[in-house]
MOPAC internal coordinates of N, CA, C and O (Angstrom, degrees):
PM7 1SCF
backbone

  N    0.0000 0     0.00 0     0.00 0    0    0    0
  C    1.4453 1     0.00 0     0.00 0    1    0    0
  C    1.5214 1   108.45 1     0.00 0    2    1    0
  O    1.2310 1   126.01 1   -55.79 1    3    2    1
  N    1.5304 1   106.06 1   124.21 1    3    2    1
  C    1.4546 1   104.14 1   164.99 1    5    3    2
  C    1.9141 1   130.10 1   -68.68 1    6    5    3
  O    1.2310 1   128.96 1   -11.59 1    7    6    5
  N    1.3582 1   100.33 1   168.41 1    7    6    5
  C    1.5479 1    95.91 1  -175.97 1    9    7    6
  C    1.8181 1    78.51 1  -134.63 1   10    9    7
  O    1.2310 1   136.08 1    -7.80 1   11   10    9
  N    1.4865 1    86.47 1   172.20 1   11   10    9
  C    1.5456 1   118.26 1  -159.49 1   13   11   10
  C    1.7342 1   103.43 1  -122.42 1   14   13   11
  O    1.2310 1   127.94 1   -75.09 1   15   14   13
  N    1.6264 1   102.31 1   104.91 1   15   14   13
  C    1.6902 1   104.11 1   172.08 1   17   15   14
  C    1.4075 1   111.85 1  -144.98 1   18   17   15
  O    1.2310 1   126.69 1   -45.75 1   19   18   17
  N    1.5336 1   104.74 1   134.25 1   19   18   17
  C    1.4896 1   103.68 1   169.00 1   21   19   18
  C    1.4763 1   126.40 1   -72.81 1   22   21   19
  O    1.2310 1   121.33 1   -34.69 1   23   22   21
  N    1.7560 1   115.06 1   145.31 1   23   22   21
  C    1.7086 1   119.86 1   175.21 1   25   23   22
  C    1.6385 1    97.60 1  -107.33 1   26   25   23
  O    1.2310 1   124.31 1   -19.12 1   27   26   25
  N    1.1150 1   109.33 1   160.88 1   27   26   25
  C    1.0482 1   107.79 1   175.91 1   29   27   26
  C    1.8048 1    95.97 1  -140.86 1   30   29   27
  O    1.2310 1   124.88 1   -46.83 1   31   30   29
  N    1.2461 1   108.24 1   133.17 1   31   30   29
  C    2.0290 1   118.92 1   151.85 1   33   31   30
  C    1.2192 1   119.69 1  -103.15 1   34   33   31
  O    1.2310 1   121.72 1    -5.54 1   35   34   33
  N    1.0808 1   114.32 1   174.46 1   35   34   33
  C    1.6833 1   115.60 1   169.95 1   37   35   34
  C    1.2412 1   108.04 1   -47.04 1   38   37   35
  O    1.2310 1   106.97 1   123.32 1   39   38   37
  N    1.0950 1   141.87 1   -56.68 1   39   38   37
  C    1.5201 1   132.78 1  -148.57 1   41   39   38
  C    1.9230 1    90.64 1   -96.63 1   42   41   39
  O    1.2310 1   114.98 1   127.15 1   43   42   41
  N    0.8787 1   127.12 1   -52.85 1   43   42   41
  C    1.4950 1   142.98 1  -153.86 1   45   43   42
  C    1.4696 1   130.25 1  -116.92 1   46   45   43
  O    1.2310 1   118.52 1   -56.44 1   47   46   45
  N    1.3729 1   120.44 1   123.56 1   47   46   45
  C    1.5878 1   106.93 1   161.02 1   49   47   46
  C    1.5083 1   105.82 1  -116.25 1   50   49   47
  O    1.2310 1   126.16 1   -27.66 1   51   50   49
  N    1.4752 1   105.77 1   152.34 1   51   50   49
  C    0.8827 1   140.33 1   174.40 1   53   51   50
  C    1.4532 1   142.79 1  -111.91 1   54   53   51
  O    1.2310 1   112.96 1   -73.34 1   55   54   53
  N    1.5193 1   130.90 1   106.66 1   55   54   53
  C    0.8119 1   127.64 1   179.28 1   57   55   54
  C    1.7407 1   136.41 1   -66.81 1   58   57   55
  O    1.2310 1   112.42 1   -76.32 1   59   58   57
  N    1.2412 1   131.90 1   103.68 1   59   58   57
  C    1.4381 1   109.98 1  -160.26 1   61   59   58
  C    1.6650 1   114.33 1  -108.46 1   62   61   59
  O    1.2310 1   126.16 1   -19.52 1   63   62   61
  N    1.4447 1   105.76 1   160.48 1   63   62   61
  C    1.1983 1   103.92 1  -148.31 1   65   63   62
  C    1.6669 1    82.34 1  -160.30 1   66   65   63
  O    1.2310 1   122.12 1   -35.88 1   67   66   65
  N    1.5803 1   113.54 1   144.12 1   67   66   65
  C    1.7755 1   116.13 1   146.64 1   69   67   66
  C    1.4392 1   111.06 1   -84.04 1   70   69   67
  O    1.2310 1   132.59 1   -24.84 1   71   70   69
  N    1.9853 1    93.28 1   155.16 1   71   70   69
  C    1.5527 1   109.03 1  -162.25 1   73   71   70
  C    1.9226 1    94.68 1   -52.10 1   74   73   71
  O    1.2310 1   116.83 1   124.60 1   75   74   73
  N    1.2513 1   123.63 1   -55.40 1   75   74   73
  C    1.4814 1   131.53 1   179.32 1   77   75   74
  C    1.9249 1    97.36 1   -13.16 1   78   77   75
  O    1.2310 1   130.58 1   114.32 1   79   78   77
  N    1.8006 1    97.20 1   -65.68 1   79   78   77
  C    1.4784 1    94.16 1  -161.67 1   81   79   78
  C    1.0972 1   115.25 1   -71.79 1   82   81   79
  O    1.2310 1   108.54 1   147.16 1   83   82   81
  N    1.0071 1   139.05 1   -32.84 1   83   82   81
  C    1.6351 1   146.26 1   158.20 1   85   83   82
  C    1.7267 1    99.87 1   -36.27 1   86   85   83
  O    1.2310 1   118.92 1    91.78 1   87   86   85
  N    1.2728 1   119.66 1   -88.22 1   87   86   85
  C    0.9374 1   129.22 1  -175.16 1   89   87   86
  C    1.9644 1   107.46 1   -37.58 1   90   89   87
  O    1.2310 1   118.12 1   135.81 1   91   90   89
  N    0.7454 1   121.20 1   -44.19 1   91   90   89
  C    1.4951 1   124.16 1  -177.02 1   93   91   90
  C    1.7846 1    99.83 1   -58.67 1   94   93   91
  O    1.2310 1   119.70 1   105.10 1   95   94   93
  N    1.3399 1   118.18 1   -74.90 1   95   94   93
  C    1.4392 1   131.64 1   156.99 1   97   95   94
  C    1.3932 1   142.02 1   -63.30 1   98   97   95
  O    1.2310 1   124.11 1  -152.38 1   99   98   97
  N    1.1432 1   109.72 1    27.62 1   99   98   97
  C    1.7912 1   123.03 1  -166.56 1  101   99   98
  C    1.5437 1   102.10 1   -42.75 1  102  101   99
  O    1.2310 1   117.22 1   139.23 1  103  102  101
  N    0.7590 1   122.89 1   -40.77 1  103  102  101
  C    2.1608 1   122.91 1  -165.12 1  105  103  102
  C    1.2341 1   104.89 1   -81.26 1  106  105  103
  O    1.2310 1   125.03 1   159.20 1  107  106  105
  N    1.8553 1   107.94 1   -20.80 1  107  106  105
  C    1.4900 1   103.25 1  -167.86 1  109  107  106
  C    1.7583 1   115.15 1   -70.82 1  110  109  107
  O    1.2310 1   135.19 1   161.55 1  111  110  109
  N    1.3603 1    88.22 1   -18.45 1  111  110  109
  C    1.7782 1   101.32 1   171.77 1  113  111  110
  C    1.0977 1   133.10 1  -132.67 1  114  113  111
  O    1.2310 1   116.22 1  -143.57 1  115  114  113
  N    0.9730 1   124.79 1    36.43 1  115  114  113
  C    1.6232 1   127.69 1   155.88 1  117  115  114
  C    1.4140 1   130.60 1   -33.80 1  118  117  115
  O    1.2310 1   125.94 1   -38.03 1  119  118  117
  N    1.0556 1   106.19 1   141.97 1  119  118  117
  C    1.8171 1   111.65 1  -178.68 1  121  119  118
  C    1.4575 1   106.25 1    49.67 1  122  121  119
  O    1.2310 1   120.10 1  -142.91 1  123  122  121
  N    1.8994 1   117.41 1    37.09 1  123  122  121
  C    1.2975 1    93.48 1  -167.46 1  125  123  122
  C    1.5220 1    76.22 1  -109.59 1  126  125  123
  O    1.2310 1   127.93 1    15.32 1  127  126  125
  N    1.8595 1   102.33 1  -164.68 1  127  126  125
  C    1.5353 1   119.21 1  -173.34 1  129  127  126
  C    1.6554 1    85.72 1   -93.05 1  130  129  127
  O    1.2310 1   108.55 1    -4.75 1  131  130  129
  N    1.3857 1   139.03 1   175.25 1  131  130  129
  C    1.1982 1   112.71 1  -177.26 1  133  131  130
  C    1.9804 1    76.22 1   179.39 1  134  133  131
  O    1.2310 1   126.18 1   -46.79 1  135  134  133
  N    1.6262 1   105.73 1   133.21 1  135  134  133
  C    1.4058 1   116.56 1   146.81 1  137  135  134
  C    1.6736 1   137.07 1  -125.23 1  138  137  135
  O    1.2310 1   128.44 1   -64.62 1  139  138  137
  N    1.0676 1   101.36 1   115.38 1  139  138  137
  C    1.4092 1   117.69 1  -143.45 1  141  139  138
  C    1.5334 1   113.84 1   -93.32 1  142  141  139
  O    1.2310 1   110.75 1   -75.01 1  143  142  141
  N    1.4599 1   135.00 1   104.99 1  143  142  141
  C    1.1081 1   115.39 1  -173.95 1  145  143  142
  C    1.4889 1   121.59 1   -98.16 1  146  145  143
  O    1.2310 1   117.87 1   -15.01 1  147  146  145
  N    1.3287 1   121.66 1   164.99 1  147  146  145
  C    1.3635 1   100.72 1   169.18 1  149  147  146
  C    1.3922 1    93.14 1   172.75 1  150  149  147
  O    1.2310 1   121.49 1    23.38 1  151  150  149
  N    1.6612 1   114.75 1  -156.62 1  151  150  149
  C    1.4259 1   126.56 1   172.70 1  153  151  150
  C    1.6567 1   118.45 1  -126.48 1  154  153  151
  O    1.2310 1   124.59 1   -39.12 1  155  154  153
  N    1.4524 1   108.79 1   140.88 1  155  154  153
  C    1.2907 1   100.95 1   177.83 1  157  155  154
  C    1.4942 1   126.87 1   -73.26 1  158  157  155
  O    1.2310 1   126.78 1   -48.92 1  159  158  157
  N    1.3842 1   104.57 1   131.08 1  159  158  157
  C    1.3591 1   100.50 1  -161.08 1  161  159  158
  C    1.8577 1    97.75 1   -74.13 1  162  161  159
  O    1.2310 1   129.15 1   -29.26 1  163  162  161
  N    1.7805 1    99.97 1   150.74 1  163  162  161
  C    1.4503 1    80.75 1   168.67 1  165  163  162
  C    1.5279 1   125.38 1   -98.24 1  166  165  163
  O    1.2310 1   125.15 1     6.85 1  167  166  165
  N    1.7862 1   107.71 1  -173.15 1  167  166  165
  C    1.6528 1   104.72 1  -154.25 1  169  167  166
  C    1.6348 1   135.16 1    57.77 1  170  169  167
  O    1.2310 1   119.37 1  -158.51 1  171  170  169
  N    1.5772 1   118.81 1    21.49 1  171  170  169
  C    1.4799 1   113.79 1  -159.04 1  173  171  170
  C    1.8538 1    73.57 1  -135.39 1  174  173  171
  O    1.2310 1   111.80 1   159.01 1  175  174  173
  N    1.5069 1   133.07 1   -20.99 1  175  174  173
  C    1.2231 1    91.47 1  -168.21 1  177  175  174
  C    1.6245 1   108.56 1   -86.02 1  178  177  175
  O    1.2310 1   134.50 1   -26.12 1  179  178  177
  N    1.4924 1    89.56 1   153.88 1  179  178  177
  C    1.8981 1   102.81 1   177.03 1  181  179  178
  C    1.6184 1    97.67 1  -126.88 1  182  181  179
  O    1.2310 1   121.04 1   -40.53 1  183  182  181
  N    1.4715 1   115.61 1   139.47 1  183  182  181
  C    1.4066 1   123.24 1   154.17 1  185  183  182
  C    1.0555 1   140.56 1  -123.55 1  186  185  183
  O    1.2310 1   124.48 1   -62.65 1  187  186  185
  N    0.9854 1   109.01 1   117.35 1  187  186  185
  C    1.5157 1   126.65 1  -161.45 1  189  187  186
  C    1.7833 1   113.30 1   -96.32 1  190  189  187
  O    1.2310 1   115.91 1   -78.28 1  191  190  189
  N    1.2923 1   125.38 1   101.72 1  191  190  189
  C    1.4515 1   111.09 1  -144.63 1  193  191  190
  C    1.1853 1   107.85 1    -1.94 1  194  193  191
  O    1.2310 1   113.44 1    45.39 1  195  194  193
  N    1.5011 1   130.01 1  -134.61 1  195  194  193
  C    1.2772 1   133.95 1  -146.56 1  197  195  194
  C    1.3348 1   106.78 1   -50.82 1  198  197  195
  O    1.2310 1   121.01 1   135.23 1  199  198  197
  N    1.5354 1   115.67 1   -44.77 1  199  198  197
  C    1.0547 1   120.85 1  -172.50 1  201  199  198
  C    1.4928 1   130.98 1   -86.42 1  202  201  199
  O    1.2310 1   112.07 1   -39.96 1  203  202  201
  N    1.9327 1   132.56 1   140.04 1  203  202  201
  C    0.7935 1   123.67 1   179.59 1  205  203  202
  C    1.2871 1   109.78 1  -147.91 1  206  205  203
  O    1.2310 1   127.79 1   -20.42 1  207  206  205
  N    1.6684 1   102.60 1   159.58 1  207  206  205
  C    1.8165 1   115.91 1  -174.01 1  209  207  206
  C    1.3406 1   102.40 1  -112.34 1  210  209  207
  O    1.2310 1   129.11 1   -33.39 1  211  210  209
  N    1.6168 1   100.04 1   146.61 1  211  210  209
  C    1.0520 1   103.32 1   163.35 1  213  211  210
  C    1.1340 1   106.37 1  -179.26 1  214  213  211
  O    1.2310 1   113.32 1     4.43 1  215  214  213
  N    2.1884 1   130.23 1  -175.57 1  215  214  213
  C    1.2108 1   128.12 1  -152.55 1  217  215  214
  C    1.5217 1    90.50 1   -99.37 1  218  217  215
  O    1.2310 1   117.18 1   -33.87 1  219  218  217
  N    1.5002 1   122.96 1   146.13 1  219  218  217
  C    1.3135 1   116.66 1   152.57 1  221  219  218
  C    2.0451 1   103.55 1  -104.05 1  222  221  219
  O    1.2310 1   109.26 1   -33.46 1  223  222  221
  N    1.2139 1   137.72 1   146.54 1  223  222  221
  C    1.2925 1   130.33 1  -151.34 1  225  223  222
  C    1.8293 1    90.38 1  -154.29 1  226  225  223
  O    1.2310 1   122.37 1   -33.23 1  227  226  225
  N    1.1572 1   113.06 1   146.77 1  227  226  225
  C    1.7264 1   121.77 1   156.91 1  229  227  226
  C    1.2864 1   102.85 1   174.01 1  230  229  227
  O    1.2310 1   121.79 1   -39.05 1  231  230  229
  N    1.7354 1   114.19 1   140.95 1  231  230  229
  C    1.2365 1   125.03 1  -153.27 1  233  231  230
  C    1.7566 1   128.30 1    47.27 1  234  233  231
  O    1.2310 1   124.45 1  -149.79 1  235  234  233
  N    1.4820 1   109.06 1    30.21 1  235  234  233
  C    1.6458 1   123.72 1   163.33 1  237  235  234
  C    1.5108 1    97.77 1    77.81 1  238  237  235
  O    1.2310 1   115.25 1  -158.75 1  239  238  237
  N    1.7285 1   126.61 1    21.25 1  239  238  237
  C    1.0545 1   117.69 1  -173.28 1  241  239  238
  C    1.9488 1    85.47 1  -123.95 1  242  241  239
  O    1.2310 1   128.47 1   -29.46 1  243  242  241
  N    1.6023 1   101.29 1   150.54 1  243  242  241
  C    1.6662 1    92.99 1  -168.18 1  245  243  242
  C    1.9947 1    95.34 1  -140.10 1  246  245  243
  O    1.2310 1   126.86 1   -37.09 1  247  246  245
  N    1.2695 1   104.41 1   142.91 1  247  246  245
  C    1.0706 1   103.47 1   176.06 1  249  247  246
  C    1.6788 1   105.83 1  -121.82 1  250  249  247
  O    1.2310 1   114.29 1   -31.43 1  251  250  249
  N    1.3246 1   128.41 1   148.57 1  251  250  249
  C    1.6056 1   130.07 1  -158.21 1  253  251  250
  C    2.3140 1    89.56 1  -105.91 1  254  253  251
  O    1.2310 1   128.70 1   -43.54 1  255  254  253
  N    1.3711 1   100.84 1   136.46 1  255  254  253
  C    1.3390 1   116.66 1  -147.19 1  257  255  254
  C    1.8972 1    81.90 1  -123.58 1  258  257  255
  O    1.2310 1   124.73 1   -63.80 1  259  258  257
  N    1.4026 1   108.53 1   116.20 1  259  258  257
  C    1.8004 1   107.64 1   143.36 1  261  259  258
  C    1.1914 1   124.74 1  -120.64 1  262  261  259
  O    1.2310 1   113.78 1   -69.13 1  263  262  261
  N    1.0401 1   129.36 1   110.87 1  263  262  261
  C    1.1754 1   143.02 1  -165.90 1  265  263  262
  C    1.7898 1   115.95 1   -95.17 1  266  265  263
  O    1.2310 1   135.28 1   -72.88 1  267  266  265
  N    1.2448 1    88.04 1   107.12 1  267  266  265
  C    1.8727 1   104.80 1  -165.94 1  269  267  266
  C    1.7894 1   111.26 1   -56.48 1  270  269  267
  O    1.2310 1   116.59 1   172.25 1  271  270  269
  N    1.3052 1   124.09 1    -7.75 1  271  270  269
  C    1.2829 1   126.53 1  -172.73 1  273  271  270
  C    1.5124 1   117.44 1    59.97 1  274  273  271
  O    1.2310 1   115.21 1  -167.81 1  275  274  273
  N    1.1916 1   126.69 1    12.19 1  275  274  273
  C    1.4527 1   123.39 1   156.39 1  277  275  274
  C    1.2064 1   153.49 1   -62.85 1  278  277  275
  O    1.2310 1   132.36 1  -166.94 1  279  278  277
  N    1.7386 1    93.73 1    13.06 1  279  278  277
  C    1.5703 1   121.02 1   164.59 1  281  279  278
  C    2.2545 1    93.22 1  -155.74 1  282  281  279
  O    1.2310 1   139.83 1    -8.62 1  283  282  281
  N    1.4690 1    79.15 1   171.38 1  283  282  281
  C    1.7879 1    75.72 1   172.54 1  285  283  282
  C    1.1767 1   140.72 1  -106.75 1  286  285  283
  O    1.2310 1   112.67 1   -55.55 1  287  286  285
  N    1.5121 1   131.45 1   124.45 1  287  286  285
  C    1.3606 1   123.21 1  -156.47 1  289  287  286
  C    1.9299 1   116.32 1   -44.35 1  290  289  287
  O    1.2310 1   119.77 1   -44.98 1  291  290  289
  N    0.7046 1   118.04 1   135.02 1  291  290  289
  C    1.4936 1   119.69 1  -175.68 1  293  291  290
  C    1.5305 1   112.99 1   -67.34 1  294  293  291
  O    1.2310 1   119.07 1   -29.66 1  295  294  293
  N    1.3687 1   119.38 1   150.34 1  295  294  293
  C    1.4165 1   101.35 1  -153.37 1  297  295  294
  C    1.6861 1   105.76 1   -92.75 1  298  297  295
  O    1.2310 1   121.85 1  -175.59 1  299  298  297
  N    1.7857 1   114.07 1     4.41 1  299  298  297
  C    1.2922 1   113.72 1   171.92 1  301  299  298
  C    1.9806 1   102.83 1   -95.33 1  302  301  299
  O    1.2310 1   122.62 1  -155.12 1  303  302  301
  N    1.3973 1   112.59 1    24.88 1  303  302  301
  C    1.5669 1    95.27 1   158.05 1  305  303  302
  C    1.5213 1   127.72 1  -126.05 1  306  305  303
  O    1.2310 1   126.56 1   -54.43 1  307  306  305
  N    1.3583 1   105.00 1   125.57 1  307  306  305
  C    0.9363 1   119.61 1  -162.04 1  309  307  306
  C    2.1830 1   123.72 1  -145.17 1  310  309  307
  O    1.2310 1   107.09 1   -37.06 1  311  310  309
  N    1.0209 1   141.65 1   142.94 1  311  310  309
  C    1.0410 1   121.71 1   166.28 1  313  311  310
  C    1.3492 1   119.23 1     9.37 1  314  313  311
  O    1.2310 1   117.60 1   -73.34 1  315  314  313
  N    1.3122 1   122.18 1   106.66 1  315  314  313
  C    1.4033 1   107.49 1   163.18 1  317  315  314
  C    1.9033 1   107.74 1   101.16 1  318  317  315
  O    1.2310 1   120.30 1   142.61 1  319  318  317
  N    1.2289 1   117.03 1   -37.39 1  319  318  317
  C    1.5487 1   127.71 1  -175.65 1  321  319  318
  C    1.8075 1   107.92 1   -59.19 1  322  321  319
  O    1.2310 1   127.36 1   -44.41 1  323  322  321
  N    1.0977 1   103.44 1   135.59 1  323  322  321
  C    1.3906 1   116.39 1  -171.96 1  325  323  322
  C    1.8498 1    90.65 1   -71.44 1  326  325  323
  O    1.2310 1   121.60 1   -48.32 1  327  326  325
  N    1.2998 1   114.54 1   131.68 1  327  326  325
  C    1.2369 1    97.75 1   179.62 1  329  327  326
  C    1.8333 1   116.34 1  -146.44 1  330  329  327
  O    1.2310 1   108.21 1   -63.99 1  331  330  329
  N    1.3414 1   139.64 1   116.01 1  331  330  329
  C    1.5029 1   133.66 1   137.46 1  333  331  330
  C    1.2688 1   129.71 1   -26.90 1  334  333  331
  O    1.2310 1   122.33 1   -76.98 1  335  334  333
  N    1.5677 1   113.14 1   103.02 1  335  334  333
  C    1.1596 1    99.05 1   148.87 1  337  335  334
  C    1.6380 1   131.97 1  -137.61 1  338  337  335
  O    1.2310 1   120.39 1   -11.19 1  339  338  337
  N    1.1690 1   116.86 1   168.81 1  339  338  337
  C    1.5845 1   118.59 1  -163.40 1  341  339  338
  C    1.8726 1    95.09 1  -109.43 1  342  341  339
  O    1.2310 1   133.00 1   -47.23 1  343  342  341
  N    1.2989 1    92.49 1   132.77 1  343  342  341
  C    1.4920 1   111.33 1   155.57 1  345  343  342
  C    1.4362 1   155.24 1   171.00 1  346  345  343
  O    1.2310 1   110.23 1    66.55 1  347  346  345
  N    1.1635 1   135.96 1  -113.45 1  347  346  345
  C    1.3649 1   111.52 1   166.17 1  349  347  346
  C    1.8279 1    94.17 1  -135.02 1  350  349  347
  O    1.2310 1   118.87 1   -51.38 1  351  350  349
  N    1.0743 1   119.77 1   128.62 1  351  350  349
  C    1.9365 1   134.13 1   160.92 1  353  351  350
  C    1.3254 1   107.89 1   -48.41 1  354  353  351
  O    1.2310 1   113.71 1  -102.64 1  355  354  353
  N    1.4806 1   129.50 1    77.36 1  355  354  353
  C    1.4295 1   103.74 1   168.13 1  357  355  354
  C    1.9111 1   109.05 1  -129.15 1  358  357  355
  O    1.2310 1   126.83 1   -30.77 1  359  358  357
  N    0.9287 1   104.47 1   149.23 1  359  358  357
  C    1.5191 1   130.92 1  -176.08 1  361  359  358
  C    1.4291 1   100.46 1    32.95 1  362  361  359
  O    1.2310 1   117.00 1  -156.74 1  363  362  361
  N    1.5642 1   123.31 1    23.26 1  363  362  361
  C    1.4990 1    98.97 1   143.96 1  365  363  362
  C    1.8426 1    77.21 1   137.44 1  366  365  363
  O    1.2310 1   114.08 1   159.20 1  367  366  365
  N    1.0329 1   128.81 1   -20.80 1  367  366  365
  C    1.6182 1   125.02 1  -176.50 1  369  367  366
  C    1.7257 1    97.06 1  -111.77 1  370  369  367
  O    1.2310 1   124.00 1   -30.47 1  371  370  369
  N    1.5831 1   109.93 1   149.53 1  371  370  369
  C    1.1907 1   108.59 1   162.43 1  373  371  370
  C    1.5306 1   107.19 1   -96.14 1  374  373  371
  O    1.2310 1   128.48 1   -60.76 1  375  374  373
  N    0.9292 1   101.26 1   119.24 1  375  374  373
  C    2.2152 1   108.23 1   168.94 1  377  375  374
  C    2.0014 1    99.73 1   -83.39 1  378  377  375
  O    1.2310 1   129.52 1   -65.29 1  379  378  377
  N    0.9575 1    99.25 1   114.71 1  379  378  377
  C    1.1876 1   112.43 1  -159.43 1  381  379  378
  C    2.1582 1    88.05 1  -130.95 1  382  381  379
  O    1.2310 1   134.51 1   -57.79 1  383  382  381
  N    1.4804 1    89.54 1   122.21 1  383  382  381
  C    1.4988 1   127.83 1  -162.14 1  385  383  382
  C    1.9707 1   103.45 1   -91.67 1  386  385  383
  O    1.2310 1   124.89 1   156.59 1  387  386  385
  N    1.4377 1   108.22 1   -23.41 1  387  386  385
  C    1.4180 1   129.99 1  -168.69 1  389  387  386
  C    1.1835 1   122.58 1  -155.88 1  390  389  387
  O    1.2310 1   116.76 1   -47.17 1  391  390  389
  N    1.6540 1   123.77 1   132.83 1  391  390  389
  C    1.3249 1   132.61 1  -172.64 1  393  391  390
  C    1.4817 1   103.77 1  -134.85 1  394  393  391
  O    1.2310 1   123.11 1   -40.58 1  395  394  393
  N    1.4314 1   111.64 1   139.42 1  395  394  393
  C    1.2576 1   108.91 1   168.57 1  397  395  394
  C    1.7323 1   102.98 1  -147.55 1  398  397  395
  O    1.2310 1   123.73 1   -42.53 1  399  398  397
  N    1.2261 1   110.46 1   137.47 1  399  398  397
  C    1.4555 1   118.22 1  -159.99 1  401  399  398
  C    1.7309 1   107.60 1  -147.12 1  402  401  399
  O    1.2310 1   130.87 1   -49.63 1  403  402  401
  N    1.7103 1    96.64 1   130.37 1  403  402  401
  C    1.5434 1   118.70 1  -172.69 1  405  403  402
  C    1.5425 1    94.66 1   -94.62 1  406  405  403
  O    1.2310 1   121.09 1   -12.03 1  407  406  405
  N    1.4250 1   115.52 1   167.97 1  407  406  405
  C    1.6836 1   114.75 1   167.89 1  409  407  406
  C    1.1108 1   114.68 1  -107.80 1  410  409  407
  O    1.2310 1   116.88 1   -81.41 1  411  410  409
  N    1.7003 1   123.53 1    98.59 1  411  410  409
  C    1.3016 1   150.87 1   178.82 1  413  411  410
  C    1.6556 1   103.71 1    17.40 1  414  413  411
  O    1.2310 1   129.32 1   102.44 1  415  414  413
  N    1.7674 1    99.65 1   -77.56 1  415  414  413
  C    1.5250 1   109.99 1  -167.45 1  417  415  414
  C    1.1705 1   109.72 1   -57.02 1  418  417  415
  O    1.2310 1   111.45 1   146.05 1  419  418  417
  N    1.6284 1   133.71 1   -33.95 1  419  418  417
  C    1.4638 1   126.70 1   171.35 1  421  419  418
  C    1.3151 1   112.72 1   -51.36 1  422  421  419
  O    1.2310 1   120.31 1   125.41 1  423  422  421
  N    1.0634 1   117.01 1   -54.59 1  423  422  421
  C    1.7732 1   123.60 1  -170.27 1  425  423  422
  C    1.1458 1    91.73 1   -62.62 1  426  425  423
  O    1.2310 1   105.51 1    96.14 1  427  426  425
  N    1.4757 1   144.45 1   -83.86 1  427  426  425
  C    1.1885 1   136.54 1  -160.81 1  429  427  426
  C    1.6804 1   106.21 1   -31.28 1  430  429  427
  O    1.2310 1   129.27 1   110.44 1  431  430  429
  N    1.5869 1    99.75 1   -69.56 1  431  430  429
  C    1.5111 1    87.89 1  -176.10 1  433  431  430
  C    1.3062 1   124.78 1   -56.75 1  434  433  431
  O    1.2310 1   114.61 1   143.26 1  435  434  433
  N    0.7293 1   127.82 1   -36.74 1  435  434  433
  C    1.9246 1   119.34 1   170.35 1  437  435  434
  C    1.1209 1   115.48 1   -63.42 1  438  437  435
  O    1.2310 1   103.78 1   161.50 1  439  438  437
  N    1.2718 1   147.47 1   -18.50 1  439  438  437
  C    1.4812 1   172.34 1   162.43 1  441  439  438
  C    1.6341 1    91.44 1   -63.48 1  442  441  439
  O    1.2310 1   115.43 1   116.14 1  443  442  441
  N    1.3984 1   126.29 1   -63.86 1  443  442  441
  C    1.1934 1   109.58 1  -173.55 1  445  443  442
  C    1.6515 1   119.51 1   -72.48 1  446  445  443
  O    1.2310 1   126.27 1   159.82 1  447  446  445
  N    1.5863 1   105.55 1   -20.18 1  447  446  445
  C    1.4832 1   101.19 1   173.06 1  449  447  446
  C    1.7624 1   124.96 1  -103.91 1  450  449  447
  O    1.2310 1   141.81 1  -156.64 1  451  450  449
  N    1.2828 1    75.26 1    23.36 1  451  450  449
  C    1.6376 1    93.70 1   174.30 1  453  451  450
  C    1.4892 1   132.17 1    76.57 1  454  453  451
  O    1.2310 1   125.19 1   178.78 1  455  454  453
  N    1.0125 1   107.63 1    -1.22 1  455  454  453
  C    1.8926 1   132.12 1   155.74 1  457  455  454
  C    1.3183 1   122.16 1   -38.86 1  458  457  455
  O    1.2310 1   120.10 1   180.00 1  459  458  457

């Protein structure tokens, strides 16, 4: 079970949350700042020059991701990549300003050895 804590940067705080809990409570946060964890689901990513859509998903619950291209996708995300992202909840998509993405099988394995 996830828990619920705010980050804060200079410019921004952020509330973070997995895609599951979002997805469970979608209305509960709207228009909020929101960091969202999860995995990319596969077959959903699209790129659209800078910009790209796609599912963020964990625990069979999936939330649909556009990503404004105002920084650059990292070159470990991809199908499947465990991934962060930052953005704003609105009308049902997160527009997400920032991505940051681990490579699935690493995380798992360190996850299984307790890292």
């Amino acid at each position: 079970m996830g828990g619920i804590a705010y980050f804060s940067s200079k410019e921004t705080s952020f509330l973070l949350l997995d895609a599951s809990e979002l997805a469970a409570s979608a209305n509960d946060y709207s228009d909020q700042n929101l960091r969202v964890r999860g995995f990319v689901k596969a077959g959903t990513l699209v790129r659209e020059g800078k910009k790209a859509r796609f599912v963020l998903e964990l625990n069979e619950r999936q939330i649909p991701v556009l990503f404004t291209g105002e920084t650059l996708l990292p070159d470990a995300f991809k199908e499947g990549a465990r991934a962060r992202v930052d953005g704003r909840w609105d009308k049902g998509v997160l527009v997400a300003s920032h991505v940051e993405a681990k490579c699935a099988s690493k995380y798992e394995a360190g996850y299984a050895e307790g890292q």
